[in-house]
C-alpha positions as CSV (number, residue, x, y, z in Angstrom):
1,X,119.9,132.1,107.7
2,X,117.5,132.6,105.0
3,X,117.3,129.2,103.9
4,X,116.7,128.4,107.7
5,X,114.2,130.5,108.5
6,X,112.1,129.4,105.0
7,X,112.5,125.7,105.0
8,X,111.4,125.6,109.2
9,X,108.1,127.4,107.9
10,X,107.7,125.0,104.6
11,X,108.7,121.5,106.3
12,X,106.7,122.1,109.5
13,X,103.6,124.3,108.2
14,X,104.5,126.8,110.4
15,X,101.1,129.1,110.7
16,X,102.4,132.1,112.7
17,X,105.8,133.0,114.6
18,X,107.9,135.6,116.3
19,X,111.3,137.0,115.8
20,X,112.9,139.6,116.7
21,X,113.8,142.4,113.6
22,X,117.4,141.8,113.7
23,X,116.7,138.4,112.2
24,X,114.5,140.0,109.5
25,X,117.0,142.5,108.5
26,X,119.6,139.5,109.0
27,X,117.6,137.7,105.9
28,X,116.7,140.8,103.9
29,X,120.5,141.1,103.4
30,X,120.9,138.1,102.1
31,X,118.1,138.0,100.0
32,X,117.0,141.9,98.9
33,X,115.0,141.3,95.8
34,X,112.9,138.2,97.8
35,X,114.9,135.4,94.5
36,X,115.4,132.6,97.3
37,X,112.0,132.8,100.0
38,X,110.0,132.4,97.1
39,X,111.4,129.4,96.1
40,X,109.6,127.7,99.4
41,X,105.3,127.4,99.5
42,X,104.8,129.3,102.4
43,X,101.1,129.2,101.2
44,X,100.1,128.4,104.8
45,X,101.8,130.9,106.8
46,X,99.6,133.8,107.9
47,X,100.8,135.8,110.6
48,X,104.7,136.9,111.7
49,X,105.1,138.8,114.7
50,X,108.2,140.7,115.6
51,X,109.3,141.3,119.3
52,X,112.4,142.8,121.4
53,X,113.2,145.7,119.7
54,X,112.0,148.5,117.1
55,X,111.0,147.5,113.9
56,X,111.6,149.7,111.4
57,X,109.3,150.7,108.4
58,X,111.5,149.6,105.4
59,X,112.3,146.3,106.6
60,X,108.9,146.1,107.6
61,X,107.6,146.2,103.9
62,X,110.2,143.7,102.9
63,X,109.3,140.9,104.8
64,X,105.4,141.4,104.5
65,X,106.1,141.4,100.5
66,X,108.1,138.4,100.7
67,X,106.0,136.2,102.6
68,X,102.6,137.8,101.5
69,X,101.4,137.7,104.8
70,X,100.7,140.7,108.0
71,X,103.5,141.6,110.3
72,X,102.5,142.6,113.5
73,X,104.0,144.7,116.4
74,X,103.2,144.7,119.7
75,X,104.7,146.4,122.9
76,X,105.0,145.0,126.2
77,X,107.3,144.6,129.1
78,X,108.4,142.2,131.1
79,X,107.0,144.1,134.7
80,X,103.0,143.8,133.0
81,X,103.8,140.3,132.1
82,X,101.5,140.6,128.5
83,X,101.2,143.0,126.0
84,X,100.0,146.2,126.8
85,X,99.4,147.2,123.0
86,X,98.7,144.8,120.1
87,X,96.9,144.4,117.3
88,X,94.4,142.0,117.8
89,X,94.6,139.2,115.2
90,X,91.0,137.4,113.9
91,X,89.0,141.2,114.7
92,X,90.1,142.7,111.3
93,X,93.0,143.7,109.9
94,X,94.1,147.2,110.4
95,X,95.0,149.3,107.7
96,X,98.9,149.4,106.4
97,X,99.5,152.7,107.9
98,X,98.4,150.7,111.7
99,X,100.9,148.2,110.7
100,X,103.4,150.3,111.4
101,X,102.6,150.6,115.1
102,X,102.6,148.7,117.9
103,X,99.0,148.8,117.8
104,X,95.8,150.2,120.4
105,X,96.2,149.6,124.0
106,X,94.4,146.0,125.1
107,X,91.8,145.9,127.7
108,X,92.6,146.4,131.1
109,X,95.3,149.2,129.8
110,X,94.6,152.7,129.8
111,X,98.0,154.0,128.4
112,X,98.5,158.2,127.9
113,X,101.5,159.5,126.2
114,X,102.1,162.6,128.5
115,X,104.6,166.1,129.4
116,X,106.1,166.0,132.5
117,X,103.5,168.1,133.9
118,X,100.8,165.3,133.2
119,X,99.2,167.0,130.4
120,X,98.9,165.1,127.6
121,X,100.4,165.7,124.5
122,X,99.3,166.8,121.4
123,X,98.3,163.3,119.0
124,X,101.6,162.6,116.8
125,X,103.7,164.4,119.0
126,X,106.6,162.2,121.2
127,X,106.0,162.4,124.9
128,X,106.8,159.7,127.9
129,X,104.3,156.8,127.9
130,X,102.3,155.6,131.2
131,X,99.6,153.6,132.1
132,X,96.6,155.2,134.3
133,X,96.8,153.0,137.2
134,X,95.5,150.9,138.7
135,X,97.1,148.3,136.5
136,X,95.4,145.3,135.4
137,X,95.8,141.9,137.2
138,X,98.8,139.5,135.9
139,X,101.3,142.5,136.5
140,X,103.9,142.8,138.9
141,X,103.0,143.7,142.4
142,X,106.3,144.8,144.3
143,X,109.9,143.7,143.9
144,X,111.6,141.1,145.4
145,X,112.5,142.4,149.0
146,X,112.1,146.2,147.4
147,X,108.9,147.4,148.2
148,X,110.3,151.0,148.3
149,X,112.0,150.6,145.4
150,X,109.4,149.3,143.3
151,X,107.0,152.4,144.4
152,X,110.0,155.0,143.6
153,X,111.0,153.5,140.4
154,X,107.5,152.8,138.8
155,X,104.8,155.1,140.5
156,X,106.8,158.3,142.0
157,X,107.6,160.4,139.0
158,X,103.9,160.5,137.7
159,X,102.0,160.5,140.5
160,X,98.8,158.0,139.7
161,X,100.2,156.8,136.7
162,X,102.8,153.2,136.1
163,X,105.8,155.0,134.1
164,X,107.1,153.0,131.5
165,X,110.6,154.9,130.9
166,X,109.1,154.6,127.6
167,X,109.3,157.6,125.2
168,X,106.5,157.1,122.2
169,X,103.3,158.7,120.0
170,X,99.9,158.3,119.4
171,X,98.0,158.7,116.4
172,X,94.3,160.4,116.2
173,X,93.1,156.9,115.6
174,X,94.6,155.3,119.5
175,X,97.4,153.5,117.7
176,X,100.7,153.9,119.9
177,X,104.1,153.8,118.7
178,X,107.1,153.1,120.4
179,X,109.9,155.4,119.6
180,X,112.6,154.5,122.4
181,X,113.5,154.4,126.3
182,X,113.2,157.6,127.6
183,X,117.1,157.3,128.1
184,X,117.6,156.6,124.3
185,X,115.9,160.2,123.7
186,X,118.7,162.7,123.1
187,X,118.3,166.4,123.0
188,X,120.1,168.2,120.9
189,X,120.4,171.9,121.3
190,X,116.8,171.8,122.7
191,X,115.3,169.5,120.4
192,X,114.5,165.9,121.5
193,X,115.2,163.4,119.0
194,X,114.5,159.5,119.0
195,X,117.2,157.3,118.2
196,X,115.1,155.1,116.9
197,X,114.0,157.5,114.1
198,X,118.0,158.4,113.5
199,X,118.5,154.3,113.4
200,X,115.3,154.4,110.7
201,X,117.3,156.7,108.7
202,X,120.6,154.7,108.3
203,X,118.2,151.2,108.0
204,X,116.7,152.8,104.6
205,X,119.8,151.9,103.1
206,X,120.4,148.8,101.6
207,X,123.4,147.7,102.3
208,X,123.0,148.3,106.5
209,X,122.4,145.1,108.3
210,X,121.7,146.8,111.3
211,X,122.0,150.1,113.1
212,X,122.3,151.4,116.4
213,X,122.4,155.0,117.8
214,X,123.5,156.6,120.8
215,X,123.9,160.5,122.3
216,X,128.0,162.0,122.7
217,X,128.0,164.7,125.2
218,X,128.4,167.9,123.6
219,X,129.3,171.1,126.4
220,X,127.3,173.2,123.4
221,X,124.4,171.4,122.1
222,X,124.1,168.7,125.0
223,X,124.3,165.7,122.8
224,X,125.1,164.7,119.3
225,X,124.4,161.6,118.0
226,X,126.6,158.7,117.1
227,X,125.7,155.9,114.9
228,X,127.1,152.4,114.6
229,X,126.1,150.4,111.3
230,X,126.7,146.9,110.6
231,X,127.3,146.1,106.6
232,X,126.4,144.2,104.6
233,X,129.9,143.0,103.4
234,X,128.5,141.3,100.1
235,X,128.1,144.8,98.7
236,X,130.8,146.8,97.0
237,X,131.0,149.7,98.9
238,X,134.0,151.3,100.8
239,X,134.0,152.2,104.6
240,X,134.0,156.4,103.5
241,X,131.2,156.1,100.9
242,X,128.9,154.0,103.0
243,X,129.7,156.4,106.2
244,X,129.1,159.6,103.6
245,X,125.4,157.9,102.5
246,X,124.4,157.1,105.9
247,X,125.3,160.6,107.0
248,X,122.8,161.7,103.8
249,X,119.9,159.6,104.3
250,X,119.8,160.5,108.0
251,X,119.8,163.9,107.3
252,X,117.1,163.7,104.6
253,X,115.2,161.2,107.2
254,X,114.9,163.2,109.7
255,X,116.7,166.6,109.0
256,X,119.2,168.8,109.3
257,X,117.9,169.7,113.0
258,X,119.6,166.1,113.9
259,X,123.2,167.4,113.9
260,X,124.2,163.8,112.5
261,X,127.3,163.5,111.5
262,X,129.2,160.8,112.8
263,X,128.5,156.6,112.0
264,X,131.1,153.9,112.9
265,X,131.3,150.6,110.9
266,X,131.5,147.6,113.5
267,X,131.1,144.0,112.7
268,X,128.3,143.4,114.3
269,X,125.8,145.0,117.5
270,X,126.1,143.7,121.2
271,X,122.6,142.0,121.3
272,X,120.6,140.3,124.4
273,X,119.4,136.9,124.2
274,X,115.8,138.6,123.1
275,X,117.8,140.5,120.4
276,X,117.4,144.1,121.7
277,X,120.3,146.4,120.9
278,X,122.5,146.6,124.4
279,X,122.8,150.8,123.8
280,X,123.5,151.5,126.8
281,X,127.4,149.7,126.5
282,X,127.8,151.4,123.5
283,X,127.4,154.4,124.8
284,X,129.7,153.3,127.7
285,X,132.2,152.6,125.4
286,X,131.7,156.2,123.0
287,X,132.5,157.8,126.5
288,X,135.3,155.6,127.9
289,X,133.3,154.7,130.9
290,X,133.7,151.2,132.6
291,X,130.5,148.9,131.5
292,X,129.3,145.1,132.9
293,X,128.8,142.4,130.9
294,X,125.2,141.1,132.1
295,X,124.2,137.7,131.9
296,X,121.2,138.1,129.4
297,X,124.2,139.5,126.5
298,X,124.4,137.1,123.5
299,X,127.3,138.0,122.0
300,X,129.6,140.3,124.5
301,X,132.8,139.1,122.5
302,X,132.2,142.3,119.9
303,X,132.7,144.5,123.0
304,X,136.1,144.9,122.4
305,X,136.4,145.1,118.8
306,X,133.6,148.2,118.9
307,X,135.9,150.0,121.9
308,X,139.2,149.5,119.1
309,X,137.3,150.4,116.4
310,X,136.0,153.4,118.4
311,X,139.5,154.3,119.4
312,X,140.8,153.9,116.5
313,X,138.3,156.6,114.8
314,X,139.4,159.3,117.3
315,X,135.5,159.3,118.7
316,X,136.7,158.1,122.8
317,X,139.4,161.1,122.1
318,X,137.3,163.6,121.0
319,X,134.3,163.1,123.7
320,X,136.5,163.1,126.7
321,X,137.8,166.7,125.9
């Protein structure tokens, strides 16, 4: 994939792209110390964006190392039909630390990050992202034959606002980060938790492909989280030592307060055509629950080897008592 993704670029002076960060880490794995992309003049290239799903700060650095060139995040959806943050390319480059976020909200966007009172929170801290309405023009106006629905689903929890079912921060300079859906926030004994930072954790190692993390009911502390890794099977490493260090690095990520203690090895994530994670399967599938196999799923085939593999590690078991 590496050679792929470097010769396209070369052969066809490709200028700018996006991808989602799956591929990234796909090509990092392959090529860790950066020995085979520089062999191609990718002089030209000057902007990569990334798109569908979180990406995270390590691989981040890689990629903008090996092709000497900015990596951009962005966050929209598809209901507002363009980005609602970016970074605006050709009006300076933001510092690093910007990089790292999905950048300021675009005109025509007023986004908060709020409580559930409608207070705002404090800058830094994780709270549900909206947009003060009214929205711009170009996003969607009602749902096909679902006017109610539309209204209840988008505008009815936060009066006067468009709720994004997006959990996320702001810095003291405006710059937004997307942390995860608001479902894909877990709260464990009273503390809410991203799974995206939990994910970040178990991405700092090198020899993870790819990561994905999901809540298991707990009766105690409401939910504990469960990770699923992908390896990178090139590297020497058993199945308990690379469980053990993703356990560690997690913990020293983003602390003890986490309560992680459980990562399954699987061969690879259930992934839609866009390359976001499909979490909510997974967690189907932690629980025992039925789950649908929608149409936009790339690869649903894995489905069953994660629900043998899950089976097999006692995790379906120990939930449902």
């Amino acid at each position: 994939m590496q050679e792929d993704f470097s010769e396209v670029i070369q052969q066809h002076k490709v200028v700018s792209m996006f991808t989602a960060p799956t591929a990234i880490r796909i090509i990092r794995a392959e090529d860790p110390n950066c020995e085979l992309i520089k062999q191609y003049d990718l002089s030209h290239f000057r902007d990569l964006f990334v798109a569908g799903e979180h990406m995270d700060k390590d691989t981040m650095l890689w990629i903008r190392k090996a092709i000497s060139a900015p990596v951009y995040d962005n966050w929209w959806q598809t209901e507002t039909g363009w980005a609602i943050t970016a970074h605006a390319v050709g009006l300076g480059r933001p510092m690093d630390e910007h990089l790292q976020t999905t950048g300021k909200a675009v005109p025509g966007y007023d986004v908060k990050i709020i409580k559930g009172d409608l207070t705002e929170v404090d800058r830094g801290d994780l709270g549900q992202v909206v947009v003060k309405l009214p929205l711009p023009p170009g996003t969607a106006s009602t749902l096909w034959r679902a006017d109610d629905r539309f209204i209840k689903t988008y505008f009815t929890k936060y009066p006067g606002y468009y709720d994004s079912s997006d959990d996320g921060v702001m810095d003291e300079d405006g710059f937004v980060s997307i942390m995860a859906r608001t479902d894909d926030v877990i709260n464990v004994a009273g503390h809410r938790i991203s799974t995206k930072a939990l994910e970040e954790g178990m991405l700092r190692l090198d020899f993870v492909i790819d990561a994905a993390c999901v809540g298991q009911e707990d009766p105690i502390k409401g939910h504990l989280p469960v990770g699923f890794i992908v390896i990178d099977k090139t590297i020497p490493i058993s199945r308990e030592e690379a469980v053990k260090q993703v356990i560690q690095s997690v913990r020293e990520f983003v602390g003890p307060v986490a309560a992680f203690k459980t990562a399954v090895i699987v061969p690879t994530l259930p992934k839609t055509r866009s390359g976001k994670t499909v979490r909510g399967v997974l967690s189907k599938i932690l629980h025992g629950k039925p789950y649908r196999i929608t149409p936009t799923m790339e690869n649903p085939h894995v489905l069953e080897d994660i629900e043998e593999i899950v089976r097999e590690e006692g995790i379906i078991e120990r939930v449902l008592k």
